[in-house]
N, C-alpha and C positions, 0 to 999 in steps of 0.2 A: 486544169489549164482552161484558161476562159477565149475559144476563140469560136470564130464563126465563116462559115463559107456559102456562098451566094453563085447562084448560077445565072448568066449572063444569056443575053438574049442572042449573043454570036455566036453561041457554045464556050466562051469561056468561064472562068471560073475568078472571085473575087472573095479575098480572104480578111478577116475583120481579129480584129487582138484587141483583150479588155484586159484589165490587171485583177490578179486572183484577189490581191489585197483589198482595192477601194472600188473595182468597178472601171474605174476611168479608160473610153477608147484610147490606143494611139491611134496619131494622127500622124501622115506625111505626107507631102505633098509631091512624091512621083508614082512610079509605076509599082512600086513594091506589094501594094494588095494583090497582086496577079499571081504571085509564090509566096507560102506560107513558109519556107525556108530563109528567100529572102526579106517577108516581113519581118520575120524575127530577128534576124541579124539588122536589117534598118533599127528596129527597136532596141536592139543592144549595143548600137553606134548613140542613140539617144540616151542613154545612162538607164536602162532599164535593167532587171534581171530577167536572163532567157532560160529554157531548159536548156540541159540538163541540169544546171549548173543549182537549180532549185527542185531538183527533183518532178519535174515535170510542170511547176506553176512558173508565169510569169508575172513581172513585177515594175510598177512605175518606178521612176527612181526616186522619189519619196517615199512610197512603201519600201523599198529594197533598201532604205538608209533607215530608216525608222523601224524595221523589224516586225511589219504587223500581219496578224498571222494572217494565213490565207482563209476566205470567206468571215473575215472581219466587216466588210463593206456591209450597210446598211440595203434589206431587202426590201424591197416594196413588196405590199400583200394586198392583194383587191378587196375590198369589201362592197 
C-alpha cells in the first residue's frame, strides 16, 4: 500500500495516498488528508480501488480498470 503520513506543526497529523499501480497522488480538495480511513473512502467515492478489497494495495481507477500489477509504475533511480 503506497501511503504516507506527515506530522503537522499543531500536532496534527496529514495522510498522503499514491496508487500501488502507477505512482499517481490522489488529490481532494477537503479535509480528508486528516484521516487515513476517511481518505481512503474519499478515494473510493472517486472510482479508485481501496483495501481490502485489493488485498491491501490501492488503486487509481485507471489502473483498477486496466488490471496493472502492483509496482508496475516506473522507478526513478539516482545516478
Amino acid at each position: 500500500m503506497s501511503g504516507a503520513c506527515y506530522s503537522r506543526r499543531d500536532g496534527g497529523v496529514e495522510y498522503e495516498l499514491h496508487c500501488d499501480g502507477c505512482g499517481v497522488p490522489f488529490r481532494c480538495g477537503d479535509d480528508s488528508y486528516f484521516s487515513w480511513p476517511v481518505l481512503c473512502a474519499a478515494a473510493e467515492a472517486e472510482g479508485w480501488g481501496v483495501a481490502p478489497d485489493l488485498g491491501g494495495e490501492h488503486r487509481c481507477g485507471e489502473c483498477a480498470a486496466s488490471g496493472r500489477p502492483a509496482g508496475a509504475r516506473r522507478r526513478l533511480v539516482p545516478v
